[in-house]
N, C-alpha and C positions, 0 to 999 in steps of 0.2 A: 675741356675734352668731353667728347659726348659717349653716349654708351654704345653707338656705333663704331666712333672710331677706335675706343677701347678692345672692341671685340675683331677690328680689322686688323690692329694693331698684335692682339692676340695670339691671329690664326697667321698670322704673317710670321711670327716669331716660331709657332710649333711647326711650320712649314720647314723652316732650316731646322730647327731641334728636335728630331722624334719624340728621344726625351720628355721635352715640354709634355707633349699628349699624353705621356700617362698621368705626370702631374698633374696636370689643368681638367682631366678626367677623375679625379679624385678629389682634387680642390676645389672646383668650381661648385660640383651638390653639394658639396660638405656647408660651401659660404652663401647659396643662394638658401630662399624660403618665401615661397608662395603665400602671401597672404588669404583669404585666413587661413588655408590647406597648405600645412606643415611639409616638404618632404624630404624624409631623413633617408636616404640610401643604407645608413649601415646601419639602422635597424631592422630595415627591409631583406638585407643580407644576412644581419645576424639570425632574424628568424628563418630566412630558408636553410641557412645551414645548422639551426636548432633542429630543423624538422627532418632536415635527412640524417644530423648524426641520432635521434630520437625516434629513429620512426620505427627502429623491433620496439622501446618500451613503448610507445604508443599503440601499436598494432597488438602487444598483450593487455597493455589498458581497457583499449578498447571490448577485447575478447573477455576479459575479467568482468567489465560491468554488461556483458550480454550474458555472462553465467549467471551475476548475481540478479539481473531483470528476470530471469528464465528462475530460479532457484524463488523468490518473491511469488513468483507466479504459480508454482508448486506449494507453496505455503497456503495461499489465499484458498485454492484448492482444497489441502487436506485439511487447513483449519474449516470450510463449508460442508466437509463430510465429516468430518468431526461433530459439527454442531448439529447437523442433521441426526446422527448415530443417536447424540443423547436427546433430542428432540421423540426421537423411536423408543428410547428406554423409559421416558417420561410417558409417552402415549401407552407405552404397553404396560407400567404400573397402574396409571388410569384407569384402565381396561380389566387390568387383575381388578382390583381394588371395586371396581363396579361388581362383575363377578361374583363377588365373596358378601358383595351388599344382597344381588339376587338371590344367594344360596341361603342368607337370614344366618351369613355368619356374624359370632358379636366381633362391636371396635367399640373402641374407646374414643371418646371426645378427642385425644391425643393424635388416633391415626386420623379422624378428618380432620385435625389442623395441617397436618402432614401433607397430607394428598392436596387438601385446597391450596397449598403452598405451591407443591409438585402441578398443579394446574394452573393458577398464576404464571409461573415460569413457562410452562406447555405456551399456555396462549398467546404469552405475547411473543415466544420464537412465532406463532403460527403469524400474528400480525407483522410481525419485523419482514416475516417471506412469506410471503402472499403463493410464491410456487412453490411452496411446500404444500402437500395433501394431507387434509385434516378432516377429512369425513367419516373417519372412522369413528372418533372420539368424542363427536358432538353430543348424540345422544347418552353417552356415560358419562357424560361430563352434567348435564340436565338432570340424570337421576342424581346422580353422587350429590349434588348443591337441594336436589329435592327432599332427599333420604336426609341430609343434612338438618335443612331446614325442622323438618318434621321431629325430628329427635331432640333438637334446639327448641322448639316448643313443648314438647311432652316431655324433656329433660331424661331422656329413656336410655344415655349412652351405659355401653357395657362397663358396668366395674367389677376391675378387677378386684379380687381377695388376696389383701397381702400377704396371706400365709403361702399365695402360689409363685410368689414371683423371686 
């Protein structure tokens, strides 16, 4: 018997039996498989009716991970004005610190390890963001390593008197 006559034989049959047709409609994918493309009906089914009985928690999923993209994005945010803020607090002790070098106030060897520290950190936020403005600070930054310099040669830093500290 050929796979013609099988399937004449078939339709001939669900002809007198309704019946037959929902069977042979259910049986037939179940038993057929397309080489090499698989096709399963009742997994194709089982997923559309995953998606419709799933679709309010999927539609909050969905809402939930555009909170948390959106919430991420607030972060990256305040963490860059963040880093900016102390970027500003580091320049603006630079800037005292020069200051207080022009006014021939004393420091100790201690407060320029401090500061040239304090501008190490300064400079490379200023390299890591190139659009961050840093012109204020260049020239204080030139003296402060020059005053430095010069006191590190002449050995001339302020000492303090233990009886005042």
């Amino acid at each position: 018997m050929t796979v013609s006559e099988i399937i004449t034989t078939v339709m001939t049959a669900a002809a007198n039996h309704p019946m037959w047709i929902v069977v042979l409609t259910i049986l037939i994918p179940s038993l057929i498989e397309i080489s090499p493309i698989k096709v399963n009906p009742w997994s194709a089914l089982a997923k559309a009716a995953g998606k419709i009985i799933n679709a309010d928690v999927i539609a909050k999923l969905e809402a939930v991970e555009e909170a948390e993209k959106e919430m991420q994005e607030q972060l990256k945010e305040r963490i860059r004005v963040e880093d900016e803020r102390n970027a500003d607090a580091q320049r603006e002790r630079i800037l005292r610190f020069n200051v207080e070098l022009m006014r021939a106030l004393p420091h100790q060897r201690e407060d320029f390890i401090e500061i040239l520290a304090v501008i190490d950190e300064y400079e490379r936020y200023c390299k890591e963001h190139p659009e961050y403005k840093n012109n204020r600070a260049v020239h204080a930054v030139a003296n402060i390593n020059r005053v430095y310099d010069e006191r590190l040669v002449k050995n001339d830093f302020y000492k303090a008197d233990a009886r005042e500290g």
